[in-house]
TORFI-52735 format. One record per residue: residue number from 1; residue in three letters; z, y, x of N, C-alpha, C, CB in turn. Coordinates in nm, 3 decimals. Each point is the difference from the previous one (the first is absolute). Glycine has a CB too. Layout:
+-----+-----+---------+---------+---------+---------+---------+---------+---------+---------+---------+---------+---------+---------+
|   k |   r |      nZ |      nY |      nX |     caZ |     caY |     caX |      cZ |      cY |      cX |     cbZ |     cbY |     cbX |
+-----+-----+---------+---------+---------+---------+---------+---------+---------+---------+---------+---------+---------+---------+
| NUM | ALA |       Z |       Y |       X |       Z |       Y |       X |       Z |       Y |       X |       Z |       Y |       X |
...
+-----+-----+---------+---------+---------+---------+---------+---------+---------+---------+---------+---------+---------+---------+
This chain:
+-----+-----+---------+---------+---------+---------+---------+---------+---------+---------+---------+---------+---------+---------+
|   k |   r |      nZ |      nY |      nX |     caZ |     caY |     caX |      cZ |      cY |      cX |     cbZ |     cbY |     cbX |
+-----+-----+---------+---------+---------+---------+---------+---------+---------+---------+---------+---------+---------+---------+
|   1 | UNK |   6.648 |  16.682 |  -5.006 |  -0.010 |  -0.054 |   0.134 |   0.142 |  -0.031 |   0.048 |  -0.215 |   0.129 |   0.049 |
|   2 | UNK |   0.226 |  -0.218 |   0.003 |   0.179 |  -0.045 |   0.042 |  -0.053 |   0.025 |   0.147 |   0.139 |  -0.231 |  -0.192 |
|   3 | UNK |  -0.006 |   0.208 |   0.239 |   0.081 |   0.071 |   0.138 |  -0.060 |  -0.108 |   0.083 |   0.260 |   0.118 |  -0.075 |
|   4 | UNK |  -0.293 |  -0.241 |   0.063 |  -0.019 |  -0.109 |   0.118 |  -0.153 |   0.064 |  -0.059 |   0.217 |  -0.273 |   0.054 |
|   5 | UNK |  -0.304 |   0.258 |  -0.140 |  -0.131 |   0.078 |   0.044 |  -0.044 |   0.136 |   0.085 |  -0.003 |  -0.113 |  -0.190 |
|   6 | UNK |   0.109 |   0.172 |   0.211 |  -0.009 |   0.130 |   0.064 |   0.013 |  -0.032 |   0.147 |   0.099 |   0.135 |  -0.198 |
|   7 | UNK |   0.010 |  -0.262 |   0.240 |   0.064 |  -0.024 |   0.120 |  -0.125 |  -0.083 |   0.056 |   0.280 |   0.006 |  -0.067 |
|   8 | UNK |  -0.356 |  -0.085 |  -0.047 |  -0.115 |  -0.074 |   0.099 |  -0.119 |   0.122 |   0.005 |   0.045 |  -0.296 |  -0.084 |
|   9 | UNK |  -0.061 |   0.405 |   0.042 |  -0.113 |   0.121 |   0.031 |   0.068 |   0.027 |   0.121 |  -0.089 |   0.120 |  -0.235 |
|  10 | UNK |   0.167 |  -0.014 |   0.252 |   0.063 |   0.034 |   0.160 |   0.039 |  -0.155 |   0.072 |   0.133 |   0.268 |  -0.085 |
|  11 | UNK |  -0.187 |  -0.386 |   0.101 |  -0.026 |  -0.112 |   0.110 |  -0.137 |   0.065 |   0.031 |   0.135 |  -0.247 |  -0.084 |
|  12 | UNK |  -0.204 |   0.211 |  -0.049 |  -0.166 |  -0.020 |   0.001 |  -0.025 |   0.143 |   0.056 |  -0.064 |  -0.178 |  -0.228 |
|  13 | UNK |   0.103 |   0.266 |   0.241 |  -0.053 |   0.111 |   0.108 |   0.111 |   0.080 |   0.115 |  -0.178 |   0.046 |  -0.213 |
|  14 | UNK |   0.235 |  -0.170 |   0.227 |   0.055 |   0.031 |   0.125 |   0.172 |   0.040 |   0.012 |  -0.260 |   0.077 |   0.034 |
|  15 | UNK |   0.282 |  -0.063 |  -0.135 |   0.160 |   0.012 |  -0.026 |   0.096 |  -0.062 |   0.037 |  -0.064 |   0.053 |  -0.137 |
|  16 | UNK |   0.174 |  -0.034 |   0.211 |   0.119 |  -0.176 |  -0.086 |  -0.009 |   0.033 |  -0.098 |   0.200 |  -0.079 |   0.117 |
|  17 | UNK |  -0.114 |  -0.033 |  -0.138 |   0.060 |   0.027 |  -0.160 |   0.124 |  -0.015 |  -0.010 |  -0.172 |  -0.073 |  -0.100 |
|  18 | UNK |   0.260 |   0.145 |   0.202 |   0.130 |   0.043 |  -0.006 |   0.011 |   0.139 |   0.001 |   0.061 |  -0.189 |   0.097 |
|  19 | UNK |  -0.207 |   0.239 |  -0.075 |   0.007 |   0.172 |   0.029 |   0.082 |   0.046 |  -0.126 |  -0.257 |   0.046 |   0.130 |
|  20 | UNK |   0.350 |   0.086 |  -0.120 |   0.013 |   0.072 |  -0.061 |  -0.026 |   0.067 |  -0.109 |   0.025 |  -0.045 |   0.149 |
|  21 | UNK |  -0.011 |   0.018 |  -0.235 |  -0.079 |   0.089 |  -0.127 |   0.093 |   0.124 |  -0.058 |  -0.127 |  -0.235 |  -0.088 |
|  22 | UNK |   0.055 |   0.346 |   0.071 |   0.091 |   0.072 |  -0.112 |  -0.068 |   0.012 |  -0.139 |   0.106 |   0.142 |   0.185 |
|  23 | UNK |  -0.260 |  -0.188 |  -0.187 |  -0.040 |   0.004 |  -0.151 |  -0.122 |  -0.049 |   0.004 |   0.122 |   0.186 |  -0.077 |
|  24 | UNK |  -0.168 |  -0.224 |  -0.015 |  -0.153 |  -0.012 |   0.000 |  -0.080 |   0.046 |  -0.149 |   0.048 |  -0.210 |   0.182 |
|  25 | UNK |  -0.199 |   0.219 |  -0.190 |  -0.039 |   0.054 |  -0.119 |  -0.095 |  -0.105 |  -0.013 |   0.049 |   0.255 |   0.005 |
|  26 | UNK |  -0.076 |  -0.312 |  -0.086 |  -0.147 |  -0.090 |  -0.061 |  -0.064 |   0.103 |  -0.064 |   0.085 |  -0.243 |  -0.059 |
|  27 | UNK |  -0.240 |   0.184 |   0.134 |  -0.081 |   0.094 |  -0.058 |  -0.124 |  -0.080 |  -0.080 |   0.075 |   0.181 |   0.195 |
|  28 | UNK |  -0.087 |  -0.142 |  -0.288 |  -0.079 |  -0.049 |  -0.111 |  -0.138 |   0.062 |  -0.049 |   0.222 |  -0.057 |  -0.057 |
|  29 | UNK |  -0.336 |  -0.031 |   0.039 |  -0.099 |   0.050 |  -0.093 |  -0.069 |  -0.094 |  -0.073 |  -0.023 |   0.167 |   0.134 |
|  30 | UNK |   0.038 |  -0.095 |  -0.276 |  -0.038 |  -0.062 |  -0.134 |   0.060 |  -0.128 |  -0.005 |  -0.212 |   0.113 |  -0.018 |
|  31 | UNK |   0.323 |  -0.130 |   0.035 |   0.149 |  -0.056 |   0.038 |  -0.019 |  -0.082 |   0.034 |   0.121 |   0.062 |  -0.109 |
|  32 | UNK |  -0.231 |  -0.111 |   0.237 |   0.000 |  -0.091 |   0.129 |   0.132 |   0.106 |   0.113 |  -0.343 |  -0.116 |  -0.032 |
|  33 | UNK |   0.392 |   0.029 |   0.072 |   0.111 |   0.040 |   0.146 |  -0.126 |   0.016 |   0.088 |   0.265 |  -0.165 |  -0.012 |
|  34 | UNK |  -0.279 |   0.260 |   0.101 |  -0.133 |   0.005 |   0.106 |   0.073 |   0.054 |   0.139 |  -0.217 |   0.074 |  -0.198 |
|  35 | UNK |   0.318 |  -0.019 |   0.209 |   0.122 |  -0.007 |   0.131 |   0.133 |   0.036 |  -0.028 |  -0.162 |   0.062 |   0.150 |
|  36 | UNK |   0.215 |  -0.061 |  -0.072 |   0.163 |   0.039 |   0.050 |   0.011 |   0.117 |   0.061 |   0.055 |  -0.212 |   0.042 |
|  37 | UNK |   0.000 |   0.283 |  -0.108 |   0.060 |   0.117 |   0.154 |   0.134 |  -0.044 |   0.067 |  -0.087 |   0.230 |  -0.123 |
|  38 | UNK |   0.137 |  -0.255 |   0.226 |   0.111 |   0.016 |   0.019 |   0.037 |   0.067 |   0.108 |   0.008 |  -0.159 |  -0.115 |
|  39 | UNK |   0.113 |   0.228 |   0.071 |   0.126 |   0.087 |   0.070 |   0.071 |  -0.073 |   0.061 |   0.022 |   0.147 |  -0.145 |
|  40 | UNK |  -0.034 |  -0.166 |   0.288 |   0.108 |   0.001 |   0.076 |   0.137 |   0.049 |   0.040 |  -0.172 |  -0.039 |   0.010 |
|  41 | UNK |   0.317 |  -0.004 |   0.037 |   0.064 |   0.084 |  -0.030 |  -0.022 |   0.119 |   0.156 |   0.167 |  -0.189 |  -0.202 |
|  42 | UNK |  -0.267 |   0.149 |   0.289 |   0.012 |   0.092 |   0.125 |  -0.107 |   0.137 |  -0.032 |   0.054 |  -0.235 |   0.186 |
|  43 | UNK |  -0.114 |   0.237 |  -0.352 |  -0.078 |   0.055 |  -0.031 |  -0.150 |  -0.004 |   0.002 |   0.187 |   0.064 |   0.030 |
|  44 | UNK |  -0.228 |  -0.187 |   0.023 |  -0.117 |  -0.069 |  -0.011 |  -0.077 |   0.020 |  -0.135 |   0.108 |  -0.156 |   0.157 |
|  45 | UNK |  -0.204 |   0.188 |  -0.153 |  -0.041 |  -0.072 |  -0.151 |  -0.144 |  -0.050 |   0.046 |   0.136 |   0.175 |  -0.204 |
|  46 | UNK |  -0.154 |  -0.309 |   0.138 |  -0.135 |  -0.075 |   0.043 |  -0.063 |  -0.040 |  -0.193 |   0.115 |  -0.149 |   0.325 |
|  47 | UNK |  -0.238 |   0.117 |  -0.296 |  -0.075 |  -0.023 |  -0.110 |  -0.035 |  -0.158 |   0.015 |  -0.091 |   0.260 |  -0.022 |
|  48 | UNK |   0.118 |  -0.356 |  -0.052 |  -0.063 |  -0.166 |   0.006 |  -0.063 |  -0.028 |  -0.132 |   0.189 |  -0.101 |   0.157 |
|  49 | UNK |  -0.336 |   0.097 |  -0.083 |  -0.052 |  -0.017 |  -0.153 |   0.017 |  -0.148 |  -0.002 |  -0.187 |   0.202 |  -0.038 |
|  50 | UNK |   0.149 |  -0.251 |  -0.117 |   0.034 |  -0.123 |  -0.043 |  -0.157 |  -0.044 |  -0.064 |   0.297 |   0.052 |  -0.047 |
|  51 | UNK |  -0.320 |  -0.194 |   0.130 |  -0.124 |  -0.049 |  -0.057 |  -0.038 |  -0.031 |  -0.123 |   0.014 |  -0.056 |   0.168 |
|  52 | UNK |  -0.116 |   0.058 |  -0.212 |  -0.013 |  -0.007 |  -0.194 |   0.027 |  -0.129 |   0.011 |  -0.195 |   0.164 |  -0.117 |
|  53 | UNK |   0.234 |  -0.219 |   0.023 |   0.045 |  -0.130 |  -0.070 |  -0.177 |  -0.035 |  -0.005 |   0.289 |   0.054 |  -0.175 |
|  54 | UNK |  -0.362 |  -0.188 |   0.209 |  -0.067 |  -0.096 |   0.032 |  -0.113 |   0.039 |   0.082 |   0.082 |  -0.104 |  -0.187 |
|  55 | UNK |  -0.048 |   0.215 |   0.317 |  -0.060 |   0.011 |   0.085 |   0.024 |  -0.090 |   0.102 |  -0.021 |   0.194 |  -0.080 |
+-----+-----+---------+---------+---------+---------+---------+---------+---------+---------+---------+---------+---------+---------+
């Protein structure tokens, strides 16, 4: 998953996309990507799931 796919998930639920990051984790099953965690650096952490590919 690249960095401008992560930056258009935090638009698509409400994010900028200048916010802060200190990390993020992709989360995977049966090696579909199915969300994002990301770490904020104010200590946030939010969950964006990611729609299946041809929904």
């Amino acid at each position: 998953m690249k960095l401008s796919e992560i930056r258009a998930l935090l638009r698509d639920n409400g994010y900028t996309t200048t916010s802060q990051l200190d990390r993020f984790d992709v989360k995977r099953a049966a090696g579909a990507v199915i969300g994002v965690d990301v770490m904020f650096t104010d200590g946030t952490v939010a969950y964006l799931p990611v729609e299946p590919e041809g929904a």
